[in-house]
N, C-alpha and C positions, 0 to 999 in steps of 0.2 A: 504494500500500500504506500501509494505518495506521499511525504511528509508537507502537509498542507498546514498553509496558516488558515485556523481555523473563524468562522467569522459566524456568527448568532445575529440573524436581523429581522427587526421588527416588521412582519408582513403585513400588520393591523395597524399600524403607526401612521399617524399625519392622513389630511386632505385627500391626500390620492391612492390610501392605499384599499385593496392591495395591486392594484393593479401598475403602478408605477414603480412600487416597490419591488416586485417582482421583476417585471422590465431592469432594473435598475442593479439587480442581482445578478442575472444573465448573463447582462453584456460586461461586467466583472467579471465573469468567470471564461464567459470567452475572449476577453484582454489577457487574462492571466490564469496561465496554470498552475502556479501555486497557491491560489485558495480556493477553500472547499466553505461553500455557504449554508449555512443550517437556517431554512426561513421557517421562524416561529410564530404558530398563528392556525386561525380554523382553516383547517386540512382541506376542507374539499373545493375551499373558495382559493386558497394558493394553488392546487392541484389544476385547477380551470385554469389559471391564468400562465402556469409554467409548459401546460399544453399547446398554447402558443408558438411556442419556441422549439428549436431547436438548439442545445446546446451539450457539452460534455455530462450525463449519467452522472458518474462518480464524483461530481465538482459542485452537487447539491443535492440536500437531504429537507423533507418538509419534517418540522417537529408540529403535533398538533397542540395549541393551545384553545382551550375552550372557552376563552371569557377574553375582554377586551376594556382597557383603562383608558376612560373617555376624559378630555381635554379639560373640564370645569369639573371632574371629582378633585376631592380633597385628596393630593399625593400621599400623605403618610398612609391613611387610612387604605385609601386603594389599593398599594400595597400590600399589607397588612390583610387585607378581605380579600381580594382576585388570586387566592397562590396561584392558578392556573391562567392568569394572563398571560399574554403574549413578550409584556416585557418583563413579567417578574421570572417566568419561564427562564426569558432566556439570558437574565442576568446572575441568573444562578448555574446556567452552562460555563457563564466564567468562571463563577467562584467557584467551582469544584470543578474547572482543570480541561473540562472537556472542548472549551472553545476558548480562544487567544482573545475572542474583543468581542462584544455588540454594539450595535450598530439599530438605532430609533429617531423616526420622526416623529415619536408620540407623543405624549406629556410630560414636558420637560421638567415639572416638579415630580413628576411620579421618577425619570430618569435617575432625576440628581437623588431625590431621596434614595430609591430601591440602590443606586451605585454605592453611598455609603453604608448602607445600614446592611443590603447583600453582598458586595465586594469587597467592602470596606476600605478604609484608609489606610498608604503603607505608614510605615512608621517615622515619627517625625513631624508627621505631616498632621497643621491645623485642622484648612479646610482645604477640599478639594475643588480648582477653580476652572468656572467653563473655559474655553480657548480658541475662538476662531480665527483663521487666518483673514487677511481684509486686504481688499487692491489697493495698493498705492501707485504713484509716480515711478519709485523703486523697484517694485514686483509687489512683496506683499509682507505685511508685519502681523504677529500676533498681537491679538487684543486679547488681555487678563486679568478682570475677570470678567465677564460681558453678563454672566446670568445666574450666578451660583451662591453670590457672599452681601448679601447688599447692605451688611454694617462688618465688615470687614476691619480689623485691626492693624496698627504698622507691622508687626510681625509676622502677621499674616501677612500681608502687600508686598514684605521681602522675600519670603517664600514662593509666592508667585512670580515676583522677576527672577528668583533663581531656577525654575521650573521652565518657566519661558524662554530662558537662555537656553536650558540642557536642550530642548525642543526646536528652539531655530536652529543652534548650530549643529544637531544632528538629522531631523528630518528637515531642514531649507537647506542645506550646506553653509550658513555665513558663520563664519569665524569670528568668535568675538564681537558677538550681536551686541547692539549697543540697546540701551535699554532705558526709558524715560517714562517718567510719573506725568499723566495727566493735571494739567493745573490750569490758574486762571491767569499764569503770568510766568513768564521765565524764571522772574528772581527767586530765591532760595526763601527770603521772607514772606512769599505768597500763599496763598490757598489758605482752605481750612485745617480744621484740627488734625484729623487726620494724616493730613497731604506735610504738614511743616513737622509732626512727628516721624515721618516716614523717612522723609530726605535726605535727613542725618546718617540714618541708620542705613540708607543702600547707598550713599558716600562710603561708608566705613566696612562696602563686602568688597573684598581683593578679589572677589569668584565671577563678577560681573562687570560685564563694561557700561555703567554708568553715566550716561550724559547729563543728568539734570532733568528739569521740567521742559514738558514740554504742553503747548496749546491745540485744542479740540483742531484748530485751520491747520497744525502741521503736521497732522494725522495722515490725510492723502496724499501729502508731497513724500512719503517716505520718509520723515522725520525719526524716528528708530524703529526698529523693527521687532523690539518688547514693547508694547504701550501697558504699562503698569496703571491700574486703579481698582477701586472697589463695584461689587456689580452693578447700582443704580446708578452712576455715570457712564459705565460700560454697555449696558442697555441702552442707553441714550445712546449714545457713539454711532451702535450698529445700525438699532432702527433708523436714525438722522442718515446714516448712512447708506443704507435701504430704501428709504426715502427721497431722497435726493436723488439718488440712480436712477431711481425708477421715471420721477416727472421728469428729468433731463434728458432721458433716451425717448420717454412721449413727447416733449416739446420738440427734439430732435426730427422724430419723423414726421410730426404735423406741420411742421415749418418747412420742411423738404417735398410737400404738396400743395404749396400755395398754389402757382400756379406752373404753365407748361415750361419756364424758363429754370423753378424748383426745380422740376420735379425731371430735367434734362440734368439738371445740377446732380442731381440725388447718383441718378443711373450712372454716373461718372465716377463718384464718391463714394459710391455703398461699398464696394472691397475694402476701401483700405477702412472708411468706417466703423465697418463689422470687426475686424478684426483689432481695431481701437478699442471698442465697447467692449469683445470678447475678452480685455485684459481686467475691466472693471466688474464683472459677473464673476457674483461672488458662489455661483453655484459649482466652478472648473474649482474650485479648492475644497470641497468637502464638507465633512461637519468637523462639530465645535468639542476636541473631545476634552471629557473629565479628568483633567492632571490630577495623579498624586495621589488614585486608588491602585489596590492591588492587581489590577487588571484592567484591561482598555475598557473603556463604555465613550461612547460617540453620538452627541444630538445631533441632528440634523433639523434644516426646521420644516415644520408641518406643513410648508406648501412645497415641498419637496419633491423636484421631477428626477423621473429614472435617472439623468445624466448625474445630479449630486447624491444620487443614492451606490452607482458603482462606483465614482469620486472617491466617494465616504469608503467605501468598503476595502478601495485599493490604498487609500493612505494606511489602512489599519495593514496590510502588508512591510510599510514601510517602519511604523510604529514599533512591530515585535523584531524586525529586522536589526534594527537598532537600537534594541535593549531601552527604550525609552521608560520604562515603567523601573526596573535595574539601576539605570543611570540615576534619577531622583530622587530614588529610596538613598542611594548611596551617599548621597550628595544631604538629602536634608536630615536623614539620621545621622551622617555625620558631624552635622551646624550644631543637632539638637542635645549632644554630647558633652 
């Protein structure tokens, strides 16, 4: 038998499942032959949709889950009540060995919850912080924490820039990721309580390339490629961010049909266009995984198409590749000594 990275993904998860989820499983495993996908979820409704396709046999297994953790239950609780949900299922394929990572676009509090309280935290480690990648000018920097800590402490905040380092310079290749605290001002006297306790203290880590603060405007220009903060500014970041994308690529093409001298303009433009806008689609980077448990878990968000769902699935290739889970432990039990 293949030695496969093994991947557990939500087939009941998010907007489109399961039928994108599925989709989005597939052509994962016909990009790559070394992962084998475990889609967890009601059997007969994945079974329809894997019938679709044609792909490698051996390269996926349906697990059935009989219940499903709907987007406004209460996450602890759901939990707790659904054991045969689709994501409590399959985050317990991690925690006992049989799968390398999961992989959901379903209820991001049911996620983060079932990740700590099933997977649990490695050692060392406060909390566990979401972490999506985001286009910049440069390629793309992590944003940490975007949805996981939203009163987050300075100790906590260093531990995420030093998570976020182990992660860009092993899964992006940058060497000596430079790393910057969200604030409202460059100077070192600014921000709030939090932000002016924090600064001192990732000044004074020799383990990370610290730049200082930096401002929400120099997020897209590439300005570091750690953006250090706590999750309810991080949230703000993305959505603002998501938002923004979105009315600029509709103003974009409603303005390229004004009229016939537009829309001659457009037919000229649309290559290199598309392939401008393709750097800022933050769906070609994946999901946003949970640093700093004992094992991978990966949100994704719940309007999630096929293409960020084998995204997702092929970064978690990359993930156990390079010891990323290994690497942290090492690193923040080491600090925690």
């Amino acid at each position: 038998m293949a030695d496969y990275v093994k991947v557990a993904v939500d087939a009941m998860g998010g907007d489109n499942a399961p039928a994108e989820i599925v989709k989005g499983a597939v052509e994962a495993i016909q990009a790559e032959k070394k992962i084998k996908v475990f889609l967890v979820g009601k059997e007969e409704q994945v079974k329809a949709e894997l019938a679709k396709y044609t792909y490698p046999q051996e390269q996926v297994e349906v697990v059935n889950a009989t219940e499903v953790i709907a987007m406004a239950e209460p996450p602890v609780a759901a939990i707790r009540s659904k054991k045969d949900s689709s994501i409590v299922k399959g985050l317990y394929m991690v925690r006992e060995g049989k799968c390398d990572a999961f992989v959901s676009a379903g209820s991001t509090g049911a996620v983060l919850a079932g990740g700590q309280v099933i997977v649990g935290r490695s050692k060392g480690v406060e909390r566990p912080p979401l972490a999506p990648l985001i286009p910049t000018e440069k390629g793309a920097s992590l944003l940490i924490d975007c949805g996981a800590n939203v009163d987050a402490r300075p100790s906590q905040l260093v531990q995420f820039a030093k998570m976020g380092s182990i992660y860009m310079e092993n899964v992006m290749g940058i060497k000596k990721p430079r790393v910057g605290i969200v604030n409202i001002g460059a100077e070192e006297e600014k921000g709030n309580a939090l932000v002016k306790e924090t600064f001192p203290l990732l000044k004074e880590c020799s383990d990370i390339n610290f730049i200082g603060s930096i401002e929400a405007r120099d997020i897209p220009a590439g300005a570091a490629d750690v953006v250090v903060c706590e999750a309810f500014v991080g949230n703000v970041v993305l959505k603002l961010y998501e938002g923004v994308g979105a009315t600029l690529i509709s103003k974009v093409k409603s303005g390229m049909m004004v009229n016939l001298r537009s829309k001659i303009g457009a037919l000229l433009v649309k290559p290199a266009l598309k392939q401008t806008l393709k750097a800022f689609d933050l769906e070609q980077y994946g999901g946003a995984p949970l640093l700093g448990l004992k094992g991978l878990v990966v949100k994704t968000h719940g309007s999630s198409k096929a293409v960020e769902i084998k995204n997702t699935i092929l970064q978690c290739l990359t993930f156990k590749e390079q010891d990323i889970n290994g690497k942290i432990q090492k690193v923040i039990s080491g600090a925690a000594e």
